[in-house]
C-alpha positions as CSV (number, residue, x, y, z in Angstrom):
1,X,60.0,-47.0,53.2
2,X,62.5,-47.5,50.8
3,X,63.4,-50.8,48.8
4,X,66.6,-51.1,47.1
5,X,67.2,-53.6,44.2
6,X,70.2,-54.2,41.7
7,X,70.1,-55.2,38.0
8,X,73.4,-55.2,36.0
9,X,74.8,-52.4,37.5
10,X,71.5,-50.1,38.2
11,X,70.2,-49.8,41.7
12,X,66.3,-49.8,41.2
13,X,65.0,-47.4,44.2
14,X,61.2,-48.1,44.9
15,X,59.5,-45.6,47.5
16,X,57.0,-47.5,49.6
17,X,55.6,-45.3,52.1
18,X,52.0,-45.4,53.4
19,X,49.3,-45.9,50.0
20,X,50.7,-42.3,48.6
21,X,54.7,-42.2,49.4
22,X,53.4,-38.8,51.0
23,X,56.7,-36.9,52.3
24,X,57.3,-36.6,55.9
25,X,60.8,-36.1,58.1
26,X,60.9,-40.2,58.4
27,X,60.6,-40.5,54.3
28,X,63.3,-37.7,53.3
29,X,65.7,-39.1,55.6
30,X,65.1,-42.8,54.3
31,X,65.9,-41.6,50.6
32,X,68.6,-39.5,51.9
33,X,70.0,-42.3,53.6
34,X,69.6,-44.6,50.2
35,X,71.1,-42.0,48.1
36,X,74.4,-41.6,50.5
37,X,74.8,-45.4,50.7
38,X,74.3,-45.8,46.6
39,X,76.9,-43.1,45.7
40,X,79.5,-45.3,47.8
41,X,77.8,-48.2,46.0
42,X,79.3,-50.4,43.2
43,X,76.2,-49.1,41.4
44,X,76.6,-47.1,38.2
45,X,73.3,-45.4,38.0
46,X,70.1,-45.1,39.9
47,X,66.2,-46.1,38.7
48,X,64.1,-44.4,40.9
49,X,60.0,-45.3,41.3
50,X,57.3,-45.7,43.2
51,X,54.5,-48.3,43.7
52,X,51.2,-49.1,42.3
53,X,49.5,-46.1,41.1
54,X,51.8,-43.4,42.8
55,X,55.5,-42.3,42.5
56,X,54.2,-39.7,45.4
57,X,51.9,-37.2,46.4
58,X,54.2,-34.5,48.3
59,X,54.4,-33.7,51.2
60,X,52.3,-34.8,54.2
61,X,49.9,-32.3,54.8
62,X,48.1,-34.2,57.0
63,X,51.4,-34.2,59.3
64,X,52.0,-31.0,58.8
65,X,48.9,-29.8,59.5
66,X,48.7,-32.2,62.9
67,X,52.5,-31.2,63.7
68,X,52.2,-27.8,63.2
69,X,55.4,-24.8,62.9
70,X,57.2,-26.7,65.3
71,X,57.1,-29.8,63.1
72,X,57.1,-27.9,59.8
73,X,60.7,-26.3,61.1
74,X,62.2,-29.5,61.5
75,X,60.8,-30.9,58.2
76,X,61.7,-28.4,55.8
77,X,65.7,-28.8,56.2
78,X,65.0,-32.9,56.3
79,X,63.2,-32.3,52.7
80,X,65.8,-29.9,51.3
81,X,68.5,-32.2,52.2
82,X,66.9,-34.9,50.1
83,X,66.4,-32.9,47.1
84,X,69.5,-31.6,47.2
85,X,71.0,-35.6,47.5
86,X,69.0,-36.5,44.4
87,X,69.5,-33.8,42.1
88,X,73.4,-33.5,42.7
89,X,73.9,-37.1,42.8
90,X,76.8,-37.7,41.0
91,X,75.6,-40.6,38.8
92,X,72.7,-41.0,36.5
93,X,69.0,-41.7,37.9
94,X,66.4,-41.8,36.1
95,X,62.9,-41.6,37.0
96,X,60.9,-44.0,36.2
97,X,57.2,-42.5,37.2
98,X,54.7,-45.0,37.6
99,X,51.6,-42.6,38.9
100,X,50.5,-39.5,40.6
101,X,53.8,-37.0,41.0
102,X,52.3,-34.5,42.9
103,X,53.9,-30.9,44.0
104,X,56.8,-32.4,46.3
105,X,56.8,-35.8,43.9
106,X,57.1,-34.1,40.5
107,X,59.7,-31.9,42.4
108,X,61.6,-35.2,43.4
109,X,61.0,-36.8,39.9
110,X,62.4,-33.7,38.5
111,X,65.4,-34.2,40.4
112,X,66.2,-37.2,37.7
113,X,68.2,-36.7,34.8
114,X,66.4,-38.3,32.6
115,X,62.0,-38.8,33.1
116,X,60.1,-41.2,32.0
117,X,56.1,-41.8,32.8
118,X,53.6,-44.4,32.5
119,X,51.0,-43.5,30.1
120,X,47.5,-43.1,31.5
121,X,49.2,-44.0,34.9
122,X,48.1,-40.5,36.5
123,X,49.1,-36.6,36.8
124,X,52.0,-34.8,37.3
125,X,52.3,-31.2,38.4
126,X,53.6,-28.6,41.1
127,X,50.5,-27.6,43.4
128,X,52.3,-25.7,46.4
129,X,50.6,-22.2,45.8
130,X,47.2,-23.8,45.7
131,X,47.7,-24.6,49.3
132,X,49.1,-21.3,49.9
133,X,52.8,-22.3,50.7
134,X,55.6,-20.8,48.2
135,X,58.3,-23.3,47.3
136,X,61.8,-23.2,49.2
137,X,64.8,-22.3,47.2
138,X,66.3,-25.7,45.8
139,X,62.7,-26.9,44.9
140,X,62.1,-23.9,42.8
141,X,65.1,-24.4,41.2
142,X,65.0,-28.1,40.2
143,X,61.6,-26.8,39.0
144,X,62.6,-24.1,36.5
145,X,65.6,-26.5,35.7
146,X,63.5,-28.8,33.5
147,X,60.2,-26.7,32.7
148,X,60.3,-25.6,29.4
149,X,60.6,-21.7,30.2
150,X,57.7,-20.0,28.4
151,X,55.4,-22.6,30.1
152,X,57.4,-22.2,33.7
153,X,55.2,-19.3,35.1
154,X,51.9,-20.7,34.4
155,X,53.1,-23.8,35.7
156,X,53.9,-22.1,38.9
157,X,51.0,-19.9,39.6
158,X,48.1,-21.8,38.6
159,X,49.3,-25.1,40.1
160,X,47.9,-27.0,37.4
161,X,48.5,-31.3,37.1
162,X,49.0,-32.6,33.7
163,X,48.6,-36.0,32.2
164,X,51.6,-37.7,30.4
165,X,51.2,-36.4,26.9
166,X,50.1,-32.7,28.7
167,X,53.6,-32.8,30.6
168,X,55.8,-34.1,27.8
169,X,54.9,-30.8,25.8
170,X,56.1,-29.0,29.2
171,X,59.3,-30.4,29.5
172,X,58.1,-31.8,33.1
173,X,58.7,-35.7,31.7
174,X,61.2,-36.8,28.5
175,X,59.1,-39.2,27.3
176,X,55.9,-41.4,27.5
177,X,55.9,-45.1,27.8
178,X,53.6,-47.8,28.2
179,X,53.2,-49.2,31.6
180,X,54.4,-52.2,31.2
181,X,57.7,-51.1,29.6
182,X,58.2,-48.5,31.9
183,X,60.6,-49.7,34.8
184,X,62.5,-52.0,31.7
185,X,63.2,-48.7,29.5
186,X,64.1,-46.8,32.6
187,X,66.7,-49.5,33.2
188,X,67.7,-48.7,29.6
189,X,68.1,-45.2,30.0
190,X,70.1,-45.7,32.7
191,X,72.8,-48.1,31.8
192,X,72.9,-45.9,28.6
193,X,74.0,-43.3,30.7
194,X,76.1,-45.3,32.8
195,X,77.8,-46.1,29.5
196,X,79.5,-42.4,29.8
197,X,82.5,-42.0,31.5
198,X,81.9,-41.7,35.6
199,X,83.9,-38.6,35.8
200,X,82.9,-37.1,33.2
201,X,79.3,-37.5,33.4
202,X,79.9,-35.9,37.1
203,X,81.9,-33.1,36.2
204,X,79.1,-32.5,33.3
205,X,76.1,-33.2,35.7
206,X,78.0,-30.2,37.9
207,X,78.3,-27.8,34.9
208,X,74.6,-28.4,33.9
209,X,74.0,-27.5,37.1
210,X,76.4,-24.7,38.1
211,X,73.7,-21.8,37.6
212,X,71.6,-23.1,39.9
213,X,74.8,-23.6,42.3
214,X,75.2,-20.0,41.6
215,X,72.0,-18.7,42.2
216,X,71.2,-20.5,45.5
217,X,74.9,-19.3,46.9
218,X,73.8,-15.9,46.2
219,X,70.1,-15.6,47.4
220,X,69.2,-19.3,48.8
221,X,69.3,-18.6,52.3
222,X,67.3,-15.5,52.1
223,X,64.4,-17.1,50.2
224,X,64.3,-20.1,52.0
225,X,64.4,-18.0,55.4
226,X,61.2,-16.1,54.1
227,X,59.7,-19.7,53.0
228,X,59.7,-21.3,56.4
229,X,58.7,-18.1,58.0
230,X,55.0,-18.7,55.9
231,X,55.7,-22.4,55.9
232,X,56.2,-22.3,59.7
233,X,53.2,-20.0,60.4
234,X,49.9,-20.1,62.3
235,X,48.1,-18.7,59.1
236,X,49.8,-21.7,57.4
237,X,48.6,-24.2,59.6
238,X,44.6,-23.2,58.6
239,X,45.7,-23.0,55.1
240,X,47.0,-26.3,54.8
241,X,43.7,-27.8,57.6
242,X,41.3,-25.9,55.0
243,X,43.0,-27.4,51.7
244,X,43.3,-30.7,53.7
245,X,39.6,-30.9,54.2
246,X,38.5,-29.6,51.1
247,X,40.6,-31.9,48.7
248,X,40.9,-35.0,50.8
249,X,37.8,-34.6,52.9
250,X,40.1,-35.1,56.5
């Protein structure tokens, strides 16, 4: 699922899961797992990409919709955890997007410090309320963390995907770059960044980071209670089985 490569100093973390890195309990735990390991690691920052044309296109509905509340109760923790590993990890990463970063994959790529994404590679956007599910606390956050603001609503409610150049002008990526360059100037970025000083790039990472800290102390358990208890419903289930047959014909 995961595959974990060193140049000079930057881990390079490639998600290989299935043709679409789709999210499932298995996956979350495999990055969470990487993530844990590479923060004890003599690694000073973290690439993080996916394979041929897709960085990864969510979550699983397909497994969700076969697993049902039961499964959906024991994923949502399992995919929480892993946002939460990547976006308060204490070195950089950067995200080196090589394709589709769809809903739960623009939410993990937007756990990066720093974005970069192939040109012409594919489309990047967050689609959760066209399949009727709202977006637990942390995943929200990350979102409206990098969005630029006057474009965060519309971003939200019309669950819109955006190519490269589209995304750029929404603050969802830092910067287009040709395909070929892509993983090398990721690599870039990050030894740039590893560059800073450890602890202080930590401690800054925490402070650019402390509203959302804030915010979720305050009012993240309530939300995401109210999340799973849609996520986790029978309505939910025929939601996602209808979105699941009319987008990917299964």
């Amino acid at each position: 699922m995961i595959e974990i490569e060193e140049r000079d100093g930057v881990a390079i973390v490639k998600l290989v899961h299935g043709k679409a890195n789709a999210m499932d309990t298995e996956f979350c735990a495999a990055v969470t797992k990487a993530f844990a390991k590479l923060k004890r690691s003599p690694a000073r920052a973290v690439v993080l990409t996916g394979q041929g044309g897709m960085f990864s296109a969510g979550v699983n509905l397909i497994r969700a919709r076969d697993g049902g509340p039961r499964y959906i109760r024991k994923f949502l923790p399992v995919l929480n955890k892993m946002f939460d590993t990547v976006f308060y990890f204490p070195k950089p990463v950067v995200a080196a997007i090589n394709g589709h970063a769809i809903a739960g994959g623009c939410v993990l790529a937007c756990c990066a410090d720093r974005r970069l994404m192939a040109r012409g590679a594919g489309r990047i956007g967050i689609t959760e309320l066209l399949v009727g599910l709202p977006f637990p606390a942390l995943a929200f956050e990350v979102m409206r963390f990098v969005a630029a603001p006057q474009h965060f609503p519309a971003l939200v409610y019309s669950g819109a995907t955006f190519v490269p150049d589209e995304a750029h002008g929404l603050g969802l990526i830092d910067e287009v770059v040709e395909p070929r360059a892509l993983l090398d100037r990721a690599i870039a970025d990050a030894r740039t960044l590893a560059a800073l000083s450890p602890a202080a790039f930590a401690v800054t990472k925490r402070q650019l980071r402390l509203d959302i800290t804030e915010r979720l102390k305050k009012h993240g358990r309530r939300i995401d209670a109210a999340a799973t208890k849609i996520w986790a419903s029978e309505k939910a289930t025929e939601t996602i089985r209808d979105y699941v047959a009319r987008t990917l014909g299964k």
